[in-house]
C-alpha positions in Angstrom: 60.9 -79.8 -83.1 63.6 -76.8 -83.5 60.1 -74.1 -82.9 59.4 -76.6 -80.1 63.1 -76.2 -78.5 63.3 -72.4 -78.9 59.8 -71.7 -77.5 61.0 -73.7 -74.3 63.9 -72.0 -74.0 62.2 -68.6 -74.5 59.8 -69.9 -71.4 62.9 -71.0 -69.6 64.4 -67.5 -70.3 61.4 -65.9 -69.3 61.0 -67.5 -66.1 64.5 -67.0 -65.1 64.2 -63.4 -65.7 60.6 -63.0 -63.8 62.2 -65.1 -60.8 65.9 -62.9 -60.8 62.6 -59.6 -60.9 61.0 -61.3 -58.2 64.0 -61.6 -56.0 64.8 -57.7 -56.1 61.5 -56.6 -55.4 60.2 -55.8 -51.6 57.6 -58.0 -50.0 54.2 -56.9 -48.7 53.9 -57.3 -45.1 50.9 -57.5 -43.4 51.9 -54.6 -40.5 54.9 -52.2 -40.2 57.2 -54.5 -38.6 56.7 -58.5 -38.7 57.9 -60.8 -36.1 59.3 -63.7 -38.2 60.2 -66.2 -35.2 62.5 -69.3 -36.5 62.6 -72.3 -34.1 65.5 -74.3 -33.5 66.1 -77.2 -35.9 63.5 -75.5 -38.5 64.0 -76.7 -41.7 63.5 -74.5 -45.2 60.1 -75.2 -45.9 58.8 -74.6 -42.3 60.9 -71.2 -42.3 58.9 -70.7 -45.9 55.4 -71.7 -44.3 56.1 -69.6 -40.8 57.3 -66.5 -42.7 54.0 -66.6 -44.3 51.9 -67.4 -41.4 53.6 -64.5 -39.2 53.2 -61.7 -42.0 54.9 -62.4 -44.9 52.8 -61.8 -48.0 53.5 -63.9 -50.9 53.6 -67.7 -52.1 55.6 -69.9 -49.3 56.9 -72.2 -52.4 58.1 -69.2 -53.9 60.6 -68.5 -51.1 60.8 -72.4 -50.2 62.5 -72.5 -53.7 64.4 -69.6 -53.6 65.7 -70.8 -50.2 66.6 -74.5 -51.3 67.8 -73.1 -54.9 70.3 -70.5 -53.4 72.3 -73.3 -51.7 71.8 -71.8 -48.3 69.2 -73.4 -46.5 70.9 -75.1 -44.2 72.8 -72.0 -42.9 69.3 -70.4 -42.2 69.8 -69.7 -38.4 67.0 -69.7 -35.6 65.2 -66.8 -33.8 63.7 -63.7 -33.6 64.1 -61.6 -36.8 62.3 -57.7 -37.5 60.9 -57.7 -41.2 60.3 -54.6 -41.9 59.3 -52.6 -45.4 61.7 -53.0 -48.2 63.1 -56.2 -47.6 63.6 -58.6 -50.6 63.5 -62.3 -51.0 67.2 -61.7 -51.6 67.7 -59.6 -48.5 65.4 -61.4 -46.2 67.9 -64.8 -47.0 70.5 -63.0 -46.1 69.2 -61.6 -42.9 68.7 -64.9 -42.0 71.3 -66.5 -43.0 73.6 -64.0 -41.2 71.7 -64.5 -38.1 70.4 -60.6 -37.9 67.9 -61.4 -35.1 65.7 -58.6 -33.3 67.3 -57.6 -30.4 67.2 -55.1 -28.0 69.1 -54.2 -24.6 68.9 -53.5 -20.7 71.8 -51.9 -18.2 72.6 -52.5 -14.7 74.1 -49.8 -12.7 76.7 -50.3 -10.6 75.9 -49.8 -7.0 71.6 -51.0 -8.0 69.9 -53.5 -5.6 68.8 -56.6 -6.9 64.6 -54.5 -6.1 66.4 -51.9 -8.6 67.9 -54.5 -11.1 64.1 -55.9 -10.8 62.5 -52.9 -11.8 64.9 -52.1 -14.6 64.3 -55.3 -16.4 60.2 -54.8 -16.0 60.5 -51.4 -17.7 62.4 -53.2 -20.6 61.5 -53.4 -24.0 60.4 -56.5 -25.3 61.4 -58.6 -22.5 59.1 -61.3 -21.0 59.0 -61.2 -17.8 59.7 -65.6 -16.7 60.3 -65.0 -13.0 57.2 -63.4 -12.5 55.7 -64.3 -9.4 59.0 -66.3 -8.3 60.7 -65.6 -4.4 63.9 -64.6 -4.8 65.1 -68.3 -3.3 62.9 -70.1 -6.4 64.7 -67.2 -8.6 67.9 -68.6 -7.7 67.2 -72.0 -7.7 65.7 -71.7 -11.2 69.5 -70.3 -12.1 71.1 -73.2 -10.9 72.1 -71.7 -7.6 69.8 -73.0 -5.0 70.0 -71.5 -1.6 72.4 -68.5 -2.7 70.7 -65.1 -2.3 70.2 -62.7 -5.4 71.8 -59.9 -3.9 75.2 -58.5 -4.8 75.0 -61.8 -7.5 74.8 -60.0 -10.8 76.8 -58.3 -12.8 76.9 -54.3 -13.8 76.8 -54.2 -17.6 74.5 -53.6 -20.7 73.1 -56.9 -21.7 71.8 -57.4 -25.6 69.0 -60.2 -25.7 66.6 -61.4 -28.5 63.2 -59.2 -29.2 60.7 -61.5 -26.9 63.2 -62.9 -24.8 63.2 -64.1 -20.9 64.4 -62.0 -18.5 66.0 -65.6 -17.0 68.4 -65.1 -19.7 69.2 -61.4 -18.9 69.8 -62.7 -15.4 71.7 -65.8 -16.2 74.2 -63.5 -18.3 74.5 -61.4 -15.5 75.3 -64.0 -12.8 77.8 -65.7 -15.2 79.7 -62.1 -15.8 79.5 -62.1 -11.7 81.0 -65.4 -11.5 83.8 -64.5 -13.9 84.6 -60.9 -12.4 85.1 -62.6 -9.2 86.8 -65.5 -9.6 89.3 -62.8 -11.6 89.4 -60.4 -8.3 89.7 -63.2 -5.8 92.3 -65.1 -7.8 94.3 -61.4 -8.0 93.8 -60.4 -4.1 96.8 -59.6 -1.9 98.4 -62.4 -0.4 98.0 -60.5 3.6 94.0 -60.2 2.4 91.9 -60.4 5.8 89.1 -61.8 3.6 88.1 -65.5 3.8 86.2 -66.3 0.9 85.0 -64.8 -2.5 81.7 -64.4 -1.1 83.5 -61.9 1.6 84.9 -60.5 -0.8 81.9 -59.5 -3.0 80.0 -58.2 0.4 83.0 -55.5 0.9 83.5 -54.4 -2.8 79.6 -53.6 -2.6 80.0 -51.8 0.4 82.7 -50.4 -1.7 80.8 -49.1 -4.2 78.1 -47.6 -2.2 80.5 -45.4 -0.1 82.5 -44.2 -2.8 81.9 -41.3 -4.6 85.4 -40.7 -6.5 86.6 -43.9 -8.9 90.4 -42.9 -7.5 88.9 -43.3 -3.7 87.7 -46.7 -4.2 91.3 -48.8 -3.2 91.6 -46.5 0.0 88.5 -46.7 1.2 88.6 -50.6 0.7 92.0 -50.1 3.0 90.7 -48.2 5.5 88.0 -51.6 5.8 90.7 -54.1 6.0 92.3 -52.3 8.3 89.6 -52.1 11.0 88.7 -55.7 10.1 92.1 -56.8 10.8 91.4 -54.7 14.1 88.2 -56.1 14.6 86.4 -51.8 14.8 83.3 -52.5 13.7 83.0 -51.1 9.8 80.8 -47.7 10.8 79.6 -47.5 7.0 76.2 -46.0 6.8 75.1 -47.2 3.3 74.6 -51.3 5.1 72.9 -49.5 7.6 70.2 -48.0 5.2 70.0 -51.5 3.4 69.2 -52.9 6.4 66.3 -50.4 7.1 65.0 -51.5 3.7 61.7 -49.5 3.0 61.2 -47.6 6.4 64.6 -45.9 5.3 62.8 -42.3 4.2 66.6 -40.7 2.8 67.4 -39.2 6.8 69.6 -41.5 9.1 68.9 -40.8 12.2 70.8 -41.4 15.2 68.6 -44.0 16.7 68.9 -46.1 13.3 72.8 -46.1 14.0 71.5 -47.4 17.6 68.8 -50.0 16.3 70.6 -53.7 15.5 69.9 -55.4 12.5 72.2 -57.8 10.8 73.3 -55.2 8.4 74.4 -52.6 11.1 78.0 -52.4 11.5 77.6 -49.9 14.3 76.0 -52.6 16.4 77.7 -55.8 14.9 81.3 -56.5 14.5 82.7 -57.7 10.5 81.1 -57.8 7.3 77.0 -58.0 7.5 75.7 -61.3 5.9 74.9 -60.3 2.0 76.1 -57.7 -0.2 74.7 -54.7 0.4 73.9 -53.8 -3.9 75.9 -55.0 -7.0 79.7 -53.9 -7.2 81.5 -53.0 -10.7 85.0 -54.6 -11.5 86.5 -51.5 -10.2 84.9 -51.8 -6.6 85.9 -55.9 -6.7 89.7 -54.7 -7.6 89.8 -52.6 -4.6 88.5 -54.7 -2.6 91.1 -57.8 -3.2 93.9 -55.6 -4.1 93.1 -52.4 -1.3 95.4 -49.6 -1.1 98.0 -49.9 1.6 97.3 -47.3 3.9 97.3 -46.7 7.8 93.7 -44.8 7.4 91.1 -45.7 9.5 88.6 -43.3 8.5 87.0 -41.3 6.1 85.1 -38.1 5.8 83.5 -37.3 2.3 84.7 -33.4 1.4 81.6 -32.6 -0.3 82.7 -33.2 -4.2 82.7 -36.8 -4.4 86.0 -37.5 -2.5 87.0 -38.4 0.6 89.3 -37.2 3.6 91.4 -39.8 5.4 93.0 -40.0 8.4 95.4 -42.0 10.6 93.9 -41.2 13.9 90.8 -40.1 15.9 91.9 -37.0 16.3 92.4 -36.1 12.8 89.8 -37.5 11.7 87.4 -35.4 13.7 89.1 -32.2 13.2 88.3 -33.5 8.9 84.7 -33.8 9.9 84.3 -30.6 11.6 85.9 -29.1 8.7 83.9 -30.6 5.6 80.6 -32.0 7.6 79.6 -29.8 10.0 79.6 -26.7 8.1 77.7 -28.4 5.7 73.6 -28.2 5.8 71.9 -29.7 4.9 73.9 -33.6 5.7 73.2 -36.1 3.0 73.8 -40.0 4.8 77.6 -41.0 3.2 80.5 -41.7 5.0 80.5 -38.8 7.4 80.6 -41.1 10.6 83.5 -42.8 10.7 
């Protein structure tokens, strides 16, 4: 009986020791990099079987036990997670258990078009492309915001989402940073504010951005716009022109576009135009709840990213002749004001 007990202990002791080996020593995978994907409410054996099934070489008991046996099989979290060479059974636990998913990321620019915002998420890595064949009003419908237009409606940042993901999520964030940055700038604007609603609001701060070339420039130029709003001058800001040309726009405005009446023109139409003209940052929204108070009613970029300002007609002409009209060739801005 004693030869009996020690041999089974010297098994035991064995087996412990091979399994404590096996949990330091990298897996084979069946490529480079394996996609292990974890659904939601997967329990230990089934992230076992599918770790197996998606390139994992080695027993799926093995790491079932190892799983149940380290106590933290439960805290196994879902998603998408990169395997790559070296991992252990001991590592790969942790990965999970941490929730280290696969993930990459995508940036909007401040001042893109929701065409541009579009095209950056279809050059994205590893992001599926959900809205597909979707109009922009069954885009926004499938966001929860039926009957709203996409433009102007999301938010300027660098967005992280899981390896394989939707671009529906990348949007969604966006919209809900949008929401948030608003309701902050509206909720902060200055109690005289000629604006109606937040929706006006976010129309000027993207007109905002678009004419402004010089961060400091941004709450004056909003001013000089609440100030021939309050007036009711039409706005005379080329950029909504040039959105409202869309793609017959060839990068020369023309005098006759200034002429032709679309609903973006604010030569030919008094007020804001109907939609945001691009997507404004936080800085553009400031400026345009909280403007600079000035008596300015014009503008004139310089030529370096800022802008000349001026009280009267007069002035403002003799700005123009002195930082436009020497200038060749004219790049459309803000030079008609």
């Amino acid at each position: 009986m004693r030869r009996l007990a020690v041999g089974l202990l010297v098994l035991a002791l064995t087996a412990f020791g091979g399994a404590l080996w096996w949990l330091e020593q990298p897996l084979a995978l069946r490529q480079a990099v394996v996609d292990l994907k974890i659904a939601p409410g997967m329990a230990a054996r089934q992230v076992a079987l599918q770790a197996v099934s998606d390139g994992v070489q080695t027993s799926p008991w093995a790491l079932y036990a190892w799983f149940r046996l380290s106590g933290q099989a439960r805290r196994i979290q879902a998603g998408t997670y990169e395997l790559t060479a070296g991992l252990t059974p001991r590592a790969l636990l942790s990965k999970l258990v941490k929730g280290e998913r696969a993930e990459r990321q995508v940036t909007l620019l401040e001042g893109w078009t929701f065409s541009q915002i579009q095209q950056a998420l279809a050059g994205a890595a590893d992001l599926q492309l959900a809205s597909g064949e979707l109009s922009s009003a069954a885009l926004m419908a499938k966001l929860g915001r039926q009957g709203q237009l996409p433009e102007g409606r999301f938010f300027p940042d660098t967005y992280r989402y899981p390896k394989g993901g939707s671009d529906l999520e990348v949007l969604s964030a966006a919209l809900q940073a949008m929401d948030r940055q608003l309701e902050q700038a509206w909720s902060a604007r200055t109690p005289d504010s000629v604006l109606r609603d937040p929706g006006e609001l976010l129309i000027l701060a993207s007109i905002v951005e678009k004419e402004t070339g010089l961060g400091a420039d941004r709450p004056l130029v909003a001013g000089v716009f609440h100030n021939r709003l309050k007036r009711g001058m039409p706005l005379q800001t080329d950029p909504t022109v040039i959105y409202g040309m869309g793609e017959a726009f060839d990068g020369n405005l023309r005098r006759r576009d200034l002429q032709k009446d679309t609903p973006w023109n604010t030569y030919t139409r008094v007020g804001l135009p109907p939609t945001p003209i691009a997507m404004p940052g936080q800085a553009s929204l400031m400026a345009a709840a909280r403007p600079a108070q000035t008596k300015a009613l014009y503008f004139v970029a310089r030529g370096d990213g800022s802008s000349e300002f001026s009280e009267t007609l007069e002035a403002h002409n003799r700005a123009v002749n002195r930082y436009q009209r020497r200038q060749q060739p004219k790049p459309p801005g803000n030079e008609r004001r």
